[in-house]
C-alpha positions as CSV (number, residue, x, y, z in Angstrom):
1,X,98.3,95.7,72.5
2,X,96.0,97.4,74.9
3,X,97.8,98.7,78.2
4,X,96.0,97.7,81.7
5,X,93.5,96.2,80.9
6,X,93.7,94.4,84.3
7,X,92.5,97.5,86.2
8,X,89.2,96.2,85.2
9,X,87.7,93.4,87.4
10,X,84.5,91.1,88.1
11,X,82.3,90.6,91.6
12,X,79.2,90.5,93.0
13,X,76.9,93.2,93.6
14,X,77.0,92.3,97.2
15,X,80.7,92.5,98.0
16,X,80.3,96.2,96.9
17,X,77.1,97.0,99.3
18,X,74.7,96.3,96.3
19,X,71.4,93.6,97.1
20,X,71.1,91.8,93.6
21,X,67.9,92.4,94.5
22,X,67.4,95.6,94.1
23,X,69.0,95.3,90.6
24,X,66.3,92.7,89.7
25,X,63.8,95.2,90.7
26,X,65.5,98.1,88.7
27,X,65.4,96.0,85.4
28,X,62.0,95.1,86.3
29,X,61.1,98.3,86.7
30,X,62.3,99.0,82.9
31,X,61.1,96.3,81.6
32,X,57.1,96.9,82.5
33,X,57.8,100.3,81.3
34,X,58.5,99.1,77.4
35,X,61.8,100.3,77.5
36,X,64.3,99.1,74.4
37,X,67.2,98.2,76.7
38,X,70.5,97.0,74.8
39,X,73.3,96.5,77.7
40,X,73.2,97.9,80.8
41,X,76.8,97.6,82.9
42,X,77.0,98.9,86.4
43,X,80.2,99.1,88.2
44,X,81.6,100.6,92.1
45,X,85.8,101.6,91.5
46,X,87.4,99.4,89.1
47,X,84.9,96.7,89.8
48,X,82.2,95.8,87.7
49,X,79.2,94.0,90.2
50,X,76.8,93.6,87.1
51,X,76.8,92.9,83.3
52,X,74.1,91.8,80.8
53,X,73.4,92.3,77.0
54,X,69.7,92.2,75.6
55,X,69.5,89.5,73.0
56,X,70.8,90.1,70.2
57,X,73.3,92.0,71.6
58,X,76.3,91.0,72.7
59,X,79.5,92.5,74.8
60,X,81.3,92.6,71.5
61,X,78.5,95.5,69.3
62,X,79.7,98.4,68.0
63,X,76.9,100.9,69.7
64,X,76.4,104.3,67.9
65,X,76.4,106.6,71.2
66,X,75.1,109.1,69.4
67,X,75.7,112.8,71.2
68,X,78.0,110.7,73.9
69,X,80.5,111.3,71.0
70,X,80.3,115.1,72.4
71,X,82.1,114.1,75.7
72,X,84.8,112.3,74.1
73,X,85.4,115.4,71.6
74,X,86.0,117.6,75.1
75,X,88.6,114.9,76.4
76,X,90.0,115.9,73.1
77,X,90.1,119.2,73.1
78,X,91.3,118.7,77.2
79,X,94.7,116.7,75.8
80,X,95.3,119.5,73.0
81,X,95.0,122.1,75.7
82,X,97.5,120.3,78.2
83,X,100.0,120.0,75.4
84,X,100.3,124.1,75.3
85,X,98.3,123.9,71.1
86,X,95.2,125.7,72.2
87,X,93.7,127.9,74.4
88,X,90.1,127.4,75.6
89,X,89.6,131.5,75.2
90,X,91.1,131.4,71.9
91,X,88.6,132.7,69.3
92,X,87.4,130.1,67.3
93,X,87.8,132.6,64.2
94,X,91.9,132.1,65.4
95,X,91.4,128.6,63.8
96,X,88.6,129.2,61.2
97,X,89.4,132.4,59.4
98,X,88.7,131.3,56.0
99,X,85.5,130.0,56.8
100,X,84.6,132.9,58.5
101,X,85.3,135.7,56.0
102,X,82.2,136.1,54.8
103,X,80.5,136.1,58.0
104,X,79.7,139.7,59.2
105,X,78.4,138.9,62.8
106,X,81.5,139.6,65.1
107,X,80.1,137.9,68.1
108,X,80.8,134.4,65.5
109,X,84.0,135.5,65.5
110,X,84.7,136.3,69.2
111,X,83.0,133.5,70.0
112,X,85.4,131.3,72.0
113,X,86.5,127.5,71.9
114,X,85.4,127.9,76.2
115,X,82.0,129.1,75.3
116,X,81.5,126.7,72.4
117,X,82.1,123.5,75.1
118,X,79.4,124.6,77.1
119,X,76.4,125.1,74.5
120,X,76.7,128.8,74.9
121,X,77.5,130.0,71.3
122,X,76.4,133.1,69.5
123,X,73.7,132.2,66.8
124,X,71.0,129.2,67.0
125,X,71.7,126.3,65.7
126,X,70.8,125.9,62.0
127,X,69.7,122.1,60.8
128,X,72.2,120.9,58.3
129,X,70.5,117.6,58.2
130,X,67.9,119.2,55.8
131,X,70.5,121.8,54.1
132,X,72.6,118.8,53.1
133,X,75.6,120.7,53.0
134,X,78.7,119.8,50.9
135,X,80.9,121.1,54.0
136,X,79.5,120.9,57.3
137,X,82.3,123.2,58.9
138,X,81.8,126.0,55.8
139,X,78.2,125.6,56.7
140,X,78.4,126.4,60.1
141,X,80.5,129.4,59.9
142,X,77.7,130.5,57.3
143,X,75.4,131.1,59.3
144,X,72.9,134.3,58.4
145,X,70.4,134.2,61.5
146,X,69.5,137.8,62.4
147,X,69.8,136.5,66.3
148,X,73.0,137.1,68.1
149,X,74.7,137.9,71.0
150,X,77.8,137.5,73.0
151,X,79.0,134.2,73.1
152,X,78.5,132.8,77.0
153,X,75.6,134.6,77.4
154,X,73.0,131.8,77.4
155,X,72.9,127.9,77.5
156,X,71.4,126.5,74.2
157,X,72.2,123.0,72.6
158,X,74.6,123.5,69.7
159,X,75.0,119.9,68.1
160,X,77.2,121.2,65.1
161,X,78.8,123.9,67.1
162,X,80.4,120.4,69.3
163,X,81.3,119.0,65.5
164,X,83.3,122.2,64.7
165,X,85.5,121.4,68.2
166,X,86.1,118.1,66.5
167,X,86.9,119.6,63.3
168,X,89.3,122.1,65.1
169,X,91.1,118.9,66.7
170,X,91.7,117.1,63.6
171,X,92.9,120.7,61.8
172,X,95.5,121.1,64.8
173,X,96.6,117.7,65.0
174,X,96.2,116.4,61.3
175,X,94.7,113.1,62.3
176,X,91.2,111.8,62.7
177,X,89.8,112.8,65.8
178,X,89.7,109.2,67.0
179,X,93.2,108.4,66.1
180,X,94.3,111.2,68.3
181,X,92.7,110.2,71.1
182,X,93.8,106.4,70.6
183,X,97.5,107.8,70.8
184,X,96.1,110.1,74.0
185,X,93.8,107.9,75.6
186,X,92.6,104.9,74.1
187,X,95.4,102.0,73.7
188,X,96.4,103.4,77.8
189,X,92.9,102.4,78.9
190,X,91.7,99.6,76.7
191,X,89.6,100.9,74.1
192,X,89.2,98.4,71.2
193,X,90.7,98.7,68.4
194,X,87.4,99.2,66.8
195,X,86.4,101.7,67.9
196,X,85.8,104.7,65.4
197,X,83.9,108.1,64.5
198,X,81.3,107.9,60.7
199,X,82.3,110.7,59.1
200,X,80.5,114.1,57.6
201,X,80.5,115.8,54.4
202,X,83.8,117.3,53.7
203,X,85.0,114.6,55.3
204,X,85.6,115.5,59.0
205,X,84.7,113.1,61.7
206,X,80.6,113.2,63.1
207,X,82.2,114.0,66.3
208,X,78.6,115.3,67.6
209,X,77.2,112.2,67.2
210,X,79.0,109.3,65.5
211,X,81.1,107.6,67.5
212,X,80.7,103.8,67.5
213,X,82.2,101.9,70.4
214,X,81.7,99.1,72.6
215,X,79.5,99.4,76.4
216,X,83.0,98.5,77.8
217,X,84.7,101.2,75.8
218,X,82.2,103.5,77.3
219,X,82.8,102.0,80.8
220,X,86.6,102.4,80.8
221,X,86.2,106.4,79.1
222,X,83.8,106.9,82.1
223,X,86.2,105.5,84.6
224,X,89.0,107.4,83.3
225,X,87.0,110.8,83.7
226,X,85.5,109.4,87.0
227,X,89.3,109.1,88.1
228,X,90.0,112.7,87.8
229,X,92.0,111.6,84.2
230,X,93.9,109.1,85.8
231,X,94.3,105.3,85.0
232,X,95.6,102.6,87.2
233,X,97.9,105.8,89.1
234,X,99.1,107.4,86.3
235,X,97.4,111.0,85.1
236,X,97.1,111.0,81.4
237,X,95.2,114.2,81.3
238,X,95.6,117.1,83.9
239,X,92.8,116.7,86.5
240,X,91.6,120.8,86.8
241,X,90.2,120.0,82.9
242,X,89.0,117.3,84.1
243,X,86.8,118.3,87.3
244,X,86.0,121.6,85.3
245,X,84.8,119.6,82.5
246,X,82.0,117.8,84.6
247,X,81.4,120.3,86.9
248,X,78.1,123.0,86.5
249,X,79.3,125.8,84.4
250,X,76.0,127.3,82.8
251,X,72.5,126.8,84.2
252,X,70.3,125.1,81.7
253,X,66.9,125.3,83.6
254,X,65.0,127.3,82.1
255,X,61.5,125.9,83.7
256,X,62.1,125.7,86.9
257,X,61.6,121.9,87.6
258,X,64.1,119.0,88.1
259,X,64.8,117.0,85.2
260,X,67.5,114.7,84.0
261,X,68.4,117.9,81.4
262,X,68.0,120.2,84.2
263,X,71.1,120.4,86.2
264,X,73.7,122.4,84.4
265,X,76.2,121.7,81.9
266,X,80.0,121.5,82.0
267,X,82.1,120.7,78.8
268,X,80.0,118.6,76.5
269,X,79.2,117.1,79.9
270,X,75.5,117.0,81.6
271,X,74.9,117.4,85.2
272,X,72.5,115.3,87.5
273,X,72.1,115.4,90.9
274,X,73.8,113.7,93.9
275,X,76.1,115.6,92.3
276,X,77.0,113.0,89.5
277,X,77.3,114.2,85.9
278,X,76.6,112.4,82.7
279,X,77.4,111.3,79.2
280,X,74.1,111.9,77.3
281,X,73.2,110.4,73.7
282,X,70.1,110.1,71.7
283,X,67.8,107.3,72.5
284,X,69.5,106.3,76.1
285,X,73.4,106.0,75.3
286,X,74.2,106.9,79.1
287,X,77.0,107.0,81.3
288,X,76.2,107.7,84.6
289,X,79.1,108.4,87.2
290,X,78.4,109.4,90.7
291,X,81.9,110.3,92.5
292,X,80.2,110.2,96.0
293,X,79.4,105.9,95.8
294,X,82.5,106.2,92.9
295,X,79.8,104.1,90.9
296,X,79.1,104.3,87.0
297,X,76.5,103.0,85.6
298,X,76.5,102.5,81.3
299,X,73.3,101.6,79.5
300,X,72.5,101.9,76.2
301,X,69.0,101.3,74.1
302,X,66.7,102.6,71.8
303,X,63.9,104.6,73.5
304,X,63.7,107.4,70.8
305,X,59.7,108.4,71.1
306,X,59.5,107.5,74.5
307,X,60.8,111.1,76.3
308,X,58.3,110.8,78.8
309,X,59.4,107.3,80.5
310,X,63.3,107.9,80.2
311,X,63.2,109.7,83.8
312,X,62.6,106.3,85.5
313,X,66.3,105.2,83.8
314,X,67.9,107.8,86.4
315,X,65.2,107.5,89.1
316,X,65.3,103.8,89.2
317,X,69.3,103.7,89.6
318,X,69.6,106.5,92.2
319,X,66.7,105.4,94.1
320,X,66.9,101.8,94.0
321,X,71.3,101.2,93.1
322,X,73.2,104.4,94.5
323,X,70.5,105.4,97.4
324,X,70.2,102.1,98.6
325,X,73.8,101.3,98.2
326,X,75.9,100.7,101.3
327,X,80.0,101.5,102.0
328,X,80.5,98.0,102.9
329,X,80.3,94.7,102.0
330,X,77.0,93.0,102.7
331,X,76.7,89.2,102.9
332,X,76.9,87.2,100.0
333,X,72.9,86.6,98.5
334,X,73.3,83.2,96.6
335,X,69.2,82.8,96.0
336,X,69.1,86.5,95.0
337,X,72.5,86.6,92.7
338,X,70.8,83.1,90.9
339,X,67.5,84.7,90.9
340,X,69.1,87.9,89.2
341,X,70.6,85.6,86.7
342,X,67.5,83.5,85.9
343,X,65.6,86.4,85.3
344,X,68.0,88.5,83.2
345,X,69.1,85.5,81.3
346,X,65.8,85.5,79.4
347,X,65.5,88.9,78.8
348,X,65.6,90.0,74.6
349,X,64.8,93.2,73.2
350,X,61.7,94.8,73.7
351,X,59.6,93.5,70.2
352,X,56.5,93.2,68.6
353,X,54.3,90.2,70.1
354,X,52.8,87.9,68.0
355,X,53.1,85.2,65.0
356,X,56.3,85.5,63.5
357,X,55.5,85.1,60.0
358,X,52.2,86.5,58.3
359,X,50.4,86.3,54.9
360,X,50.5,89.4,54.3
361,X,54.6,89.9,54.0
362,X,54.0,88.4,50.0
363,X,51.5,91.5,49.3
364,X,54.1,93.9,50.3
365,X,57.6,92.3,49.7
366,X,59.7,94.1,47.2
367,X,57.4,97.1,47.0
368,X,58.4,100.3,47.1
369,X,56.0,102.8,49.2
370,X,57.0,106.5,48.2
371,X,56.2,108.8,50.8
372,X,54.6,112.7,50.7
373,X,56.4,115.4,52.8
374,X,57.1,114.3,56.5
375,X,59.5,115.3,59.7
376,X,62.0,112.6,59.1
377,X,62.4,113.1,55.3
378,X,62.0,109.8,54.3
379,X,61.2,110.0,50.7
380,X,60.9,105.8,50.0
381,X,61.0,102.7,51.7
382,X,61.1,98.9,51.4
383,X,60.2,95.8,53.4
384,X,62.3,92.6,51.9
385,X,61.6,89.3,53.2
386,X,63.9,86.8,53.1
387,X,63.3,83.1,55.0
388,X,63.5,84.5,58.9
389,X,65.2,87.6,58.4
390,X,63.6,91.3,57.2
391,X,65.1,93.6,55.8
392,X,63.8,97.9,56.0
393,X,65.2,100.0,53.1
394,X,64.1,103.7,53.3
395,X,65.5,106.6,51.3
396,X,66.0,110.2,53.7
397,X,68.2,113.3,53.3
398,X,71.2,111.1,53.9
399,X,70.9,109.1,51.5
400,X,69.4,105.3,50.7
């Protein structure tokens, strides 16, 4: 039975100092753009002044959030810390010293669990996607790259070094990583029950980038570390981790112009500005929190490919949501709220125009297309046709 759930509540943009149209116009905005949009939720306090899910998705779909699953490893590691069973300067080689026996470079070894939440580890990152590793962990400790240096020294994105945090939290606690934070977090805020983490080989939890959750999930996580790890009064996780977790730690410019990626990094936590910080997964899983409106905004999609355009996601919402935004009610809009509606109501996602149906699905239904070398490492794939529906099989690295 989830705890609380109440916190949670429903109003117009209006009674929280938000025109619905300027919300029409942000959507807009996206839309002309081509943007894949799959749920977008936007929310000042506990209150949640817009809602709306992309046909076909629906409130209920179990999003992948992708490298969001970082953030939620960090809460993690937060709780294991406030119950006295690790130390963030703790060597990771105090947890890992069968794995790392083998490994001569000392600064692997020194390198600390602190260091390893803010993308500042020792070595470069090697791609286990195409070593296809039997253990992930074993692989990471492994690794043979002639470049080192003291762990803290630089900022530079460590996917699998994130994973290994996850790992460490389900060698301390002997549970899935998820379970642990469903007995720390979850079942206090309102996390479904079905909620969970795909899992890697040797069997530990894709905690850099499988966790599969709900947008409301998302929301009520995002809350929860928007309240300084509080919920509805009560402080589930100390709030020092908390602020220390989102705040700027390491720079991460390294070219001298503002970006979304730009602004520093805390504890598997991006920066932005107005002083907000982020939840960051590939192809736009985002949660946005900006303590200075105590806004959130969570919006998830698909917009892999499409780098260039995802800057007007965070430009559109500061400039046209948070900027614009007052602190206090503004009289209720009924012919912009409807108009919002009527326009969002008929929004699906972003597909291919055109006839639905073609000759030419016969000529290539059931065929298998093999592939020569290419970046994703798709080796085969299939297009099945079956009355309306379509079906894409395709063979990679991970299997069929």
């Amino acid at each position: 039975m989830h705890k609380n759930v109440d916190l949670i509540t429903y109003t117009t943009p209006e009674s929280v100092g938000v025109k619905s149209e300027n919300i029409e116009r942000y959507i807009k905005r996206l839309e002309e753009k081509g943007l894949a949009t799959h749920s977008m939720i936007l929310a000042k306090g506990n209150e949640v002044f817009f809602e709306h899910y992309w046909e076909p998705f629906t409130a209920d779909f179990q999003h992948r959030m992708y490298s969001v699953s970082k953030s939620f490893v960090a809460l993690a590691i937060g709780f294991l810390e406030q119950d006295g069973l690790l130390d963030l300067d703790d060597p990771i080689s105090k947890y890992f010293a069968e794995e790392l026996k083998n490994q001569p470079d000392q600064n692997m070894h020194r390198q600390t669990i602190r260091h390893m939440l803010m993308m500042s580890t020792a070595k470069p990152p090697q791609d286990w996607l195409r070593a296809q590793p039997d253990d992930r962990v074993k692989f990471y400790f492994s690794n043979d790259d002639r470049e080192s240096r003291p762990s803290g020294t630089i900022f530079q994105y460590d996917s699998t070094g994130s994973f290994v945090l996850c790992a460490l939290v389900e060698r301390i606690t002997g549970k899935l990583f998820m379970e642990y934070l469903r007995e720390k977090l979850f079942d206090e805020i309102g996390v479904s029950k079905e909620a969970y983490c795909l899992k890697c080989p040797g069997g530990h939890s894709w905690g850099d980038s499988a966790v599969l959750c709900t947008p409301m999930d998302l929301f009520r996580v995002a809350r929860f570390v928007l309240n300084g790890g509080s919920w509805n009064g009560k402080q589930l996780l100390n709030e020092r981790f908390v602020r220390e977790a989102t705040s700027k730690l390491i720079d991460n410019d390294f070219k001298g112009f503002a970006s979304r990626s730009t602004f520093g990094y805390g504890y598997l936590f991006w920066r932005m500005h107005h002083d907000s910080f982020y939840l960051n997964g590939m192809g736009s899983q985002y949660a946005i929190c900006v303590p200075e409106k105590d806004m959130i905004m969570i919006y998830n999609a698909d917009n892999q490919g499409k780098d260039p355009l995802l800057e007007s996601i965070f430009d559109g919402f500061f400039d046209l949501i948070v900027d614009e935004s007052e602190n206090r009610a503004l009289p209720e809009n009924k012919e912009a709220l409807d108009s919002l509606k009527s326009y969002t109501d008929g929004l699906k996602l972003l597909a291919q125009t055109g006839e639905r149906n073609s000759d030419f699905e016969q000529k290539i239904n059931g065929a298998t297309y093999r592939f020569e070398e290419n970046p994703m490492g798709i080796t085969k794939m299939q297009f099945i046709f079956e009355d309306d529906r379509g079906i894409l099989r395709y063979t990679n690295a991970q299997g069929r």
